[in-house]
N, C-alpha and C positions, 0 to 999 in steps of 0.2 A: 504493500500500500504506500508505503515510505516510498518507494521507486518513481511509483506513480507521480505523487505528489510533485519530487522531485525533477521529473521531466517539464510537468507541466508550468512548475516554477520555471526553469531553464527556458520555456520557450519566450513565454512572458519578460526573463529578466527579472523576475523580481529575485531577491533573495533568502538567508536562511529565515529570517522572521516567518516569512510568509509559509514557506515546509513546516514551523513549529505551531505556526497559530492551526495550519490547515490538520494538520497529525494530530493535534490536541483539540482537535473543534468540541465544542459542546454547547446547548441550548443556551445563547447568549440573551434570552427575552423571557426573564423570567415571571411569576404574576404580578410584579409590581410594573410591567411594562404592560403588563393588558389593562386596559380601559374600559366603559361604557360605550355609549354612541350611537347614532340612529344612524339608519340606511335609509337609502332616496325612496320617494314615496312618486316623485317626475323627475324627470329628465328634464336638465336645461337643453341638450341638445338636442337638433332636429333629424338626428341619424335613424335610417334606416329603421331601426330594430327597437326606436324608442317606443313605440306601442306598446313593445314585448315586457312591460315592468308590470308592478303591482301596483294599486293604489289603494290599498289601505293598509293600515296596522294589523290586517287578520289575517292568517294563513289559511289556504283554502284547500290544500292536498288534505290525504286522509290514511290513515296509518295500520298495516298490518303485519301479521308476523308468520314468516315464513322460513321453514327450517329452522327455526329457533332463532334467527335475527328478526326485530323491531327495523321496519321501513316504513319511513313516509314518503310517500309517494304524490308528483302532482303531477299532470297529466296535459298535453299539447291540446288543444282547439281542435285539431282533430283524431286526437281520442289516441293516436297510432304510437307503436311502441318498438316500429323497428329501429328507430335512432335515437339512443337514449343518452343521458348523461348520469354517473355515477358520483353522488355530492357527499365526500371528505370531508366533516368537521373538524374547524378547532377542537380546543378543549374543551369549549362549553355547552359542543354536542349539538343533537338536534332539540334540546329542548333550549336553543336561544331560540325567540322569536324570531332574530334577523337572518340564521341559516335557514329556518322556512321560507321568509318571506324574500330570499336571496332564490333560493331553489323553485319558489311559483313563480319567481320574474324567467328564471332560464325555462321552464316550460311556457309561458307565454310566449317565447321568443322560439318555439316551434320544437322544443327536446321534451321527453322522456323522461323525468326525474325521479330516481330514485338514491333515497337517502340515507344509510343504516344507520342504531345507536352505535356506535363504536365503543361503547362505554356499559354498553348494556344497565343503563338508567343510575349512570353515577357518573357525570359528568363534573368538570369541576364545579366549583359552586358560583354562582352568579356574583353574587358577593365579595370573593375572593379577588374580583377584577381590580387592580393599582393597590396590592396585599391589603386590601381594607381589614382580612382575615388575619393577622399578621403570624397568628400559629397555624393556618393551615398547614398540613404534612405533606407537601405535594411528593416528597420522595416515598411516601406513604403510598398515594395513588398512585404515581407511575409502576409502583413494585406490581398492583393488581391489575394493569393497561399496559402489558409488556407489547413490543413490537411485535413477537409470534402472536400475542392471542389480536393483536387487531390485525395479523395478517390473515387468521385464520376467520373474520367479521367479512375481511375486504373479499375473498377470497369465495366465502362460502355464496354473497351478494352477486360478484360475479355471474358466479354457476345459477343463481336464480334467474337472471336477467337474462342469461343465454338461454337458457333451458323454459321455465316456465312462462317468462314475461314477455319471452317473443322479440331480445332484441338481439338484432345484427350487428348495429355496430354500437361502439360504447367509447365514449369521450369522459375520462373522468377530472372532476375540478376539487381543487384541495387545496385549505385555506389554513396556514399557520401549520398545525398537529397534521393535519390532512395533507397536506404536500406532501411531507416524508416519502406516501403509502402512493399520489403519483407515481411518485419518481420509482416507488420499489417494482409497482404495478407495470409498468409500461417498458420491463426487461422484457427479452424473447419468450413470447409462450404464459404469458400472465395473464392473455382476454381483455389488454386493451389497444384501442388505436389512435387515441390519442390522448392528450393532457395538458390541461394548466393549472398552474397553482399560481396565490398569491401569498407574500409573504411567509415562505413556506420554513417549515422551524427541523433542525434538526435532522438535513439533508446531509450525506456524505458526496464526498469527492465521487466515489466508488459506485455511489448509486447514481449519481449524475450517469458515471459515463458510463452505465448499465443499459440507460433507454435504448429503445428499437422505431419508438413510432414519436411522432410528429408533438413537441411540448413546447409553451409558450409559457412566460411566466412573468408576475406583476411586480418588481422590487418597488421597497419605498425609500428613500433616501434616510430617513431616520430611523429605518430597523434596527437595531442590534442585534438581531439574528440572522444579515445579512450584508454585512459591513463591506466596503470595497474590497476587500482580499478574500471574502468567502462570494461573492460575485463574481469576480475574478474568476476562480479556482474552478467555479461550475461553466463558464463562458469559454474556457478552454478546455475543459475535459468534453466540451458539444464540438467544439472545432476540432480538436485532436480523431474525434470518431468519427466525423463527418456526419453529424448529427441534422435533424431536423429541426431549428429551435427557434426564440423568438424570445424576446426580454425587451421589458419595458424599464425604465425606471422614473419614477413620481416623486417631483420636489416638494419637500413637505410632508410626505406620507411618513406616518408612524406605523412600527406594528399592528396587522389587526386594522388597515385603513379599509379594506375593501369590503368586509364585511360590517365594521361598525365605526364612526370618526365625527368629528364636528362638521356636522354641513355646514355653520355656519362661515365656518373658512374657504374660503372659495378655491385655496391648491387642492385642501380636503376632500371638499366635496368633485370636483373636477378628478383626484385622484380614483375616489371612488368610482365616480363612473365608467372613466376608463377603462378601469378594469374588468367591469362588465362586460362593456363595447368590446374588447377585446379577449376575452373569454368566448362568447357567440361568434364576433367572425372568425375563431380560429376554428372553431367548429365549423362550424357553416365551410370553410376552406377544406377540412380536411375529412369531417366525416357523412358532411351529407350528401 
């Protein structure tokens, strides 16, 4: 992995800092970096696909459980389920409002939405968001949210989607927690074809240069868990494999911008949207 690293530093020119930071990565966004915040209810812009959002505070998918995963599910204008998208939560799972009401704007916008608990109904706590919690254990929860058992959530979702739900092709989007399980998902032979994540937490080098199918992703310039050299580091292990990619980056986005942020800031709210816009046409480009 060291090797790796190590080349890709070489190509780039950058030096040994950058091999220890990238050999030593670890979740740089922790809960006192998560936030509250509302997601767009309109579009200031006049694109294309601005129809395709929500307009209210209510979710309107409906939830069932199959083969023992919890999915919510929200459903395209015209009912159909061969082009679907598969929606990765953060940590706060699908019982945040805004991962619904994020996932019935991508099925307005003409997908397939299906959503798993990845958490199986233990998501971190709402509360917990800028450590309001201050003793939360989160190394507590991650010990029971191991990356095998949400491979084996993401995994089992898949196979429903292929098999019972009738879809063909499968675009998955994964925001902060939910990236990771893109990026792991979209190696050879995982059931998916394409992917975007935003702000995605707790990415390796390794998995980066794993992909096989077509990913696009949303940086925000005040992440912490995507700081120039861990951007970097994934921007050449896509070029080193002759990757199909696409990276954006949003001045003023903080962690967690695309899912929940201050609209009342106009990079904020402009970032959000973005991210949207460009989550659908990269779909729309690649898998419908």
């Amino acid at each position: 992995m060291r090797v790796l690293i190590s080349a890709v530093a070489a190509v780039l020119g950058l030096n040994g800092a950058f091999v220890h930071a990238v050999a030593h990565y670890k979740d740089l966004a922790p809960l006192k970096f998560e936030h509250p915040g509302e997601l767009f209810s309109k579009l200031t812009s006049g694109a294309c696909c601005a129809e395709g959002v929500v307009t209210s505070g209510n979710s309107t998918g409906t939830t069932k459980t199959i083969d023992g995963v919890s999915l919510y599910i929200a459903e395209p204008p015209n009912k159909q389920t061969d082009v679907a998208i598969l929606y990765l939560t953060d940590i706060f799972g699908v019982q945040l409002v805004n991962n619904r009401l994020l996932g019935d704007s991508m099925a307005k916008a003409g997908y397939y939405v299906v959503m798993p608990d990845l958490f199986n109904g233990d998501p971190i706590p709402l509360d917990a968001m800028g450590g309001r919690i201050p003793a939360f254990d989160m190394a507590g929860w991650s010990r029971k949210h191991t990356t095998e058992m949400v491979d084996g959530i993401v995994a089992s979702t898949i196979k429903t989607m292929r098999g019972q739900l009738g879809v063909k092709k499968i675009g998955a989007v994964g925001y902060c927690f939910g990236g990771k399980y893109v990026a792991r998902f979209l190696a050879p032979g995982k059931g998916l074809d394409a992917g975007f994540t935003a702000h995605p937490s707790g990415v390796t080098v390794a998995e980066w240069s794993a992909i096989s199918a077509p990913l696009s992703i949303a940086f925000g310039e005040l992440d912490a868990a995507n700081n120039v050299t861990q951007r970097a580091a994934a921007e050449a292990a896509f070029q080193r494999g002759n990757k199909t990619y696409q990276t954006n980056l949003y001045s003023g986005a903080e962690h967690g911008f695309a899912v929940r942020t201050d609209l009342s800031d106009r990079r904020k709210k402009f970032a959000q949207e973005g991210a949207f816009f460009q989550a659908v046409r990269w779909f729309d480009a690649w898998i419908k």
